[in-house]
Each structure stands twice: as C-alpha cells, then as structure tokens.
C-alpha positions in Angstrom: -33.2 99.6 -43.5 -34.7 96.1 -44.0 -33.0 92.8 -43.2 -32.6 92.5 -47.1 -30.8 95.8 -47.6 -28.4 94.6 -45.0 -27.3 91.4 -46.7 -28.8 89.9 -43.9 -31.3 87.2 -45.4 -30.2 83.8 -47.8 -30.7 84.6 -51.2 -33.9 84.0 -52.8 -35.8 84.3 -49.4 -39.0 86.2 -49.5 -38.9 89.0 -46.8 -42.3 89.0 -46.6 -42.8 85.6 -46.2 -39.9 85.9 -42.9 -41.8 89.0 -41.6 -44.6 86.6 -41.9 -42.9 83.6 -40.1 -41.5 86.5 -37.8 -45.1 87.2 -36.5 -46.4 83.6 -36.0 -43.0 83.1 -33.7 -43.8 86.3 -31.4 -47.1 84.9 -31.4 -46.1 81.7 -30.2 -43.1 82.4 -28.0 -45.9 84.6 -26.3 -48.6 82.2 -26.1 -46.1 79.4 -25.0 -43.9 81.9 -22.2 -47.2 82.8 -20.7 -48.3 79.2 -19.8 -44.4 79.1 -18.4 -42.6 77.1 -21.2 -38.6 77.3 -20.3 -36.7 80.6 -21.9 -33.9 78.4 -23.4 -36.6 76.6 -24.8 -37.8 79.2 -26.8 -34.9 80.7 -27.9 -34.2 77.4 -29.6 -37.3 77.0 -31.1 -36.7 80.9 -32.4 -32.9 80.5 -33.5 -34.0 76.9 -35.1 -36.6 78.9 -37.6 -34.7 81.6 -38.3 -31.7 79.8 -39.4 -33.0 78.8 -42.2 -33.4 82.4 -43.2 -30.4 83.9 -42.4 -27.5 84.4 -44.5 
C-alpha cells in the first residue's frame, strides 16, 4: 500500500511529485556516497527533504 494509504504523507502533497523528489535523493545520495561524502551527512540532507513531506 502507498505512503498515502497509510496516512503517511502531509495533506495536499502530491505522491507523485515525492516519488519524484524520492528518485532525485537516491540519485544524489548515490552520486555524492560514491565520491565519499560523510553518511551522517546524507542522512540529513535525506531527513531535511522528506520532512517536509511527511505527516
């Protein structure tokens, strides 16, 4: 079941606009893990975006 159908997302977000934003931050935290940015660094960046989201 979808983050939506769980209550999980702020009301009036667009769940495909996060699966969207969701993409681009794998992408990144990939990108940026592979040329050996810090972990805890990431995660905030990651946690920082998706609060916004989250209910």
């Amino acid at each position: 079941m979808p983050a939506a159908g769980h209550g999980q997302l702020a009301p009036g977000v667009d769940p495909d606009a996060v699966a969207g934003l969701l993409a681009l931050l794998a992408y990144g935290v990939n990108l940026r893990s592979r040329t050996g940015a810090d972990p805890a660094a990431l995660e905030a960046t990651v946690t920082g975006a998706l609060a916004l989201y989250a209910k």
